[in-house]
C-alpha positions as semicolon CSV with decimal commas, in nm:
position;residue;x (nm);y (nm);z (nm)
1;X;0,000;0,000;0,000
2;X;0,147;0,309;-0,083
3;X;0,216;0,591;0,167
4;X;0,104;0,938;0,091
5;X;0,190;1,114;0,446
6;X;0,445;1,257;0,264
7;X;0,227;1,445;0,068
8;X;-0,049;1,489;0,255
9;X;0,152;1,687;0,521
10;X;0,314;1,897;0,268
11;X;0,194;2,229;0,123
12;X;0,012;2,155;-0,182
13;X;0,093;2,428;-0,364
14;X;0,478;2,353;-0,274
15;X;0,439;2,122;-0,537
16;X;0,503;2,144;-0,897
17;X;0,268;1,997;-1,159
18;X;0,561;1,805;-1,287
19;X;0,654;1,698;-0,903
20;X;0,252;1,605;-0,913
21;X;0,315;1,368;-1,233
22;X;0,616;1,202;-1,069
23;X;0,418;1,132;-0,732
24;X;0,184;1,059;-0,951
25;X;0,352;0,768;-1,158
26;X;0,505;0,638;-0,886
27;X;0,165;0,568;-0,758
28;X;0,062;0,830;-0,468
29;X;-0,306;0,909;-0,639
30;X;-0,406;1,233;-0,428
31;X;-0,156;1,333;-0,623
32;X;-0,433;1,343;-0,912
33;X;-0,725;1,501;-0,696
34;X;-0,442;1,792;-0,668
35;X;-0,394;1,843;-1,032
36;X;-0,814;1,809;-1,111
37;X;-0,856;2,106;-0,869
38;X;-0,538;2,291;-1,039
39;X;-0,691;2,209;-1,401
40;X;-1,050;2,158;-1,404
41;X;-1,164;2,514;-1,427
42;X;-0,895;2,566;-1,689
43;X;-0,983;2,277;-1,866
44;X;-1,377;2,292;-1,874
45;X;-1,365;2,637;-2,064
46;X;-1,080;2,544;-2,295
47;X;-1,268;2,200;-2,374
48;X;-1,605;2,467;-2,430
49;X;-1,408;2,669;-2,658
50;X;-1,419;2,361;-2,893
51;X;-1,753;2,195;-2,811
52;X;-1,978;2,510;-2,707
53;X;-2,178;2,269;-2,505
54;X;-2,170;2,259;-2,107
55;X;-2,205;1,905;-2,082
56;X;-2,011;1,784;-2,304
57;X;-1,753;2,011;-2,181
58;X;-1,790;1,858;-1,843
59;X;-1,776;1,491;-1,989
60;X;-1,432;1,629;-2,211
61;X;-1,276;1,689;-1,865
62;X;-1,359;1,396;-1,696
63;X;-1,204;1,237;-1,965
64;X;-0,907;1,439;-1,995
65;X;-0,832;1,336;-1,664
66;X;-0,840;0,997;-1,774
67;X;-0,683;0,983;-1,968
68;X;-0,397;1,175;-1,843
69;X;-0,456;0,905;-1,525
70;X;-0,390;0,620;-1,821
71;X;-0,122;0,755;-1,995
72;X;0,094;0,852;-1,660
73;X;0,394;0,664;-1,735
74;X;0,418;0,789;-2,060
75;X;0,474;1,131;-1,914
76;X;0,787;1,303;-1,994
77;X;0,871;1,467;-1,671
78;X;1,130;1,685;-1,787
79;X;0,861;1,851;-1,982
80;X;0,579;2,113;-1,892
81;X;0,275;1,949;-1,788
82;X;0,035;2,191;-1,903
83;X;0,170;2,173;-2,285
84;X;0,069;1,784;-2,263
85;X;-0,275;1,783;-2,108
86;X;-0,415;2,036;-2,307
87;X;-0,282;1,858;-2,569
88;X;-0,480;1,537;-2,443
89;X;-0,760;1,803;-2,423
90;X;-0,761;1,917;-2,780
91;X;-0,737;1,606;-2,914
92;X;-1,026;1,430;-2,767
93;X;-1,277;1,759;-2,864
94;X;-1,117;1,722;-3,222
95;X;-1,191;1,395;-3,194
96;X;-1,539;1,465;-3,066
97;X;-1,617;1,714;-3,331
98;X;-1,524;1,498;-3,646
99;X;-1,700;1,207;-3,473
100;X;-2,078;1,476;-3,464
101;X;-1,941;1,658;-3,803
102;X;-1,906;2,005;-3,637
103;X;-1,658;2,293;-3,669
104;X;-1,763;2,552;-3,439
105;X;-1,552;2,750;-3,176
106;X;-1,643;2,975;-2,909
107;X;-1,728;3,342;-3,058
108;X;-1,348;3,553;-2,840
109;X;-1,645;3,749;-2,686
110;X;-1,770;3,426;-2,475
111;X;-1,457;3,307;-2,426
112;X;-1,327;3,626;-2,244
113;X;-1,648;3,637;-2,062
114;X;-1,630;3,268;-1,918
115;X;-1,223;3,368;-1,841
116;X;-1,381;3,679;-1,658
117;X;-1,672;3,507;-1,491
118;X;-1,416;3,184;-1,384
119;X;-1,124;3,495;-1,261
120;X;-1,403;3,677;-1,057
121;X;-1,557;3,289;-0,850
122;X;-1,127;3,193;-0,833
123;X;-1,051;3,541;-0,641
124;X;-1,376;3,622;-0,446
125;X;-1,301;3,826;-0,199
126;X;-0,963;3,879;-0,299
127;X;-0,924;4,222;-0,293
128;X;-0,645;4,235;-0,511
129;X;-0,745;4,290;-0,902
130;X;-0,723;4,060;-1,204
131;X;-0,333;4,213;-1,395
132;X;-0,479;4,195;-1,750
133;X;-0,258;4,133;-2,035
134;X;-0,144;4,402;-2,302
135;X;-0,380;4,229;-2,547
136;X;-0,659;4,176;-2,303
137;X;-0,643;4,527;-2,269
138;X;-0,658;4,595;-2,604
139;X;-0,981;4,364;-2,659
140;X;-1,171;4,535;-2,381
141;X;-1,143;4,895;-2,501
142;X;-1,382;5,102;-2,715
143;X;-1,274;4,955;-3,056
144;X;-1,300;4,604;-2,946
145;X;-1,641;4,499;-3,151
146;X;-1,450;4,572;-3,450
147;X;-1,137;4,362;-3,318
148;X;-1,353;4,071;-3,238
149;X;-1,556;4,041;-3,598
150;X;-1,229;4,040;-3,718
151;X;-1,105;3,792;-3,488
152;X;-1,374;3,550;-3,587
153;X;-1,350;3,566;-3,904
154;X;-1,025;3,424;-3,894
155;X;-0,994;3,065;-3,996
156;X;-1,013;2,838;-3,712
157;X;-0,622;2,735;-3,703
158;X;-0,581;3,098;-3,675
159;X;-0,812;3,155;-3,384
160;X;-0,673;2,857;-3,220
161;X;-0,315;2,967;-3,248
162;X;-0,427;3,331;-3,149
163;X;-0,648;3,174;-2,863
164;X;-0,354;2,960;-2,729
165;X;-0,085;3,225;-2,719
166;X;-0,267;3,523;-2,609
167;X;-0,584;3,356;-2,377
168;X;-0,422;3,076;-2,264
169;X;-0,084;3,256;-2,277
170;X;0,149;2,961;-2,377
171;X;0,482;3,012;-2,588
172;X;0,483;2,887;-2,935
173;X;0,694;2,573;-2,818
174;X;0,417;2,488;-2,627
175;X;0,124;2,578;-2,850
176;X;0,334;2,316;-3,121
177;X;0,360;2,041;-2,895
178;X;-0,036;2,074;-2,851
179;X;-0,089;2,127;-3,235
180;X;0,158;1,860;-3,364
181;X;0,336;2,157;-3,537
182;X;0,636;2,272;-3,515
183;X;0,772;2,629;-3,288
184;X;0,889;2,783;-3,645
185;X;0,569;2,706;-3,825
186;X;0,385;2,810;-3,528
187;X;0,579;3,141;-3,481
188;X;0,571;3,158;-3,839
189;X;0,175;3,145;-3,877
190;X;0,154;3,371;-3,575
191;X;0,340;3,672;-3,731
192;X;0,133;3,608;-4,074
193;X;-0,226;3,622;-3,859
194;X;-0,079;3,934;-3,672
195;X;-0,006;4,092;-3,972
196;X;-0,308;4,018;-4,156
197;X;-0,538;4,156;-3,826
198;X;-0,297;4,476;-3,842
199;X;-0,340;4,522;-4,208
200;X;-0,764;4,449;-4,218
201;X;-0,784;4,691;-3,843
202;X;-0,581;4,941;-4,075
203;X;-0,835;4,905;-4,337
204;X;-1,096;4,985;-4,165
205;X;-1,236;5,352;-4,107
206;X;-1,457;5,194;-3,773
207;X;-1,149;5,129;-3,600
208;X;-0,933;5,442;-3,707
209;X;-1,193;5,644;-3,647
């Protein structure tokens, strides 16, 4: 029987995710119930981004977790955790959405507002405010209906690259190892979609204005 005094007497949050993993594969389980309250939040509204459905979001997580249970000691522990779950994450509501023979993603506008909505339940009554991102302020000002139609008009690797790097804030390494891509393509495709909002925000006299 394995003994988890160890980390049950510790700090939680002491702990790594990758430290998690490695308790983790080595068999101490509330290991796991540490990492679902770390990622399920996280998870359930990047898994709605895909599926725009609440309960199959839920289900996607559940899942997720799974599978990430399952595949333990394939984990590369020299490697960021939260690269390789999403990754698990992506995958399965891919696999989901070819399986129902649906492309849809969340509109930026809902997704910001379920980041928003999840930020204010997290810090309640936590004085301290939410430090928003350059580009989160950007979206939030008085030209940002403008910046979203364009935003959703982009095609859907686009807005996936764009939602991974700037919502989910990961580096382009990371956002490769989720896409199967790789961090040249991905930084690559990033400057191109940058360029092309700059150039189609340029064009337009409701945004200059």
């Amino acid at each position: 029987m394995v003994n988890n005094n160890a980390f049950q007497n510790a700090p939680r949050s002491s702990y790594s995710d990758e430290a998690l993993m490695s308790l983790l594969v080595r068999g101490e389980e509330m290991a796991l119930t540490e990492l679902v309250q770390r990622y399920q939040n996280e998870l359930f509204r990047f898994c709605y981004h895909y599926l725009r459905d609440i309960e199959m979001a839920k289900e996607a997580v559940q899942e997720v977790f799974l599978r990430l249970y399952i595949a333990r000691d394939r984990y590369d522990t020299e490697k960021n955790l939260k690269p390789w779950i999403l990754c698990i994450a992506r995958n399965l509501c891919l696999n989901e959405l070819k399986r129902q023979k649906l492309v849809h993603f969340e509109t930026f506008e809902g997704y910001i507002e379920n980041q928003h909505r999840e930020n204010k339940e997290e810090n309640e009554g936590i004085d301290a405010p939410k430090t928003l991102t350059p580009f989160e302020q950007l979206v939030i000002n008085e030209k940002q209906k403008v910046l979203w139609e364009e935003l959703n008009n982009l095609p859907e690797d686009a807005r996936e690259i764009v939602v991974l790097r700037y919502f989910e804030r990961l580096h382009a390494k990371e956002i490769a190892e989720i896409m199967g891509s790789t961090e040249g393509a991905i930084r690559t495709r990033l400057h191109r979609v940058l360029r092309y909002l700059k150039e189609r925000l340029e064009a337009r006299k409701d945004f200059n204005e």
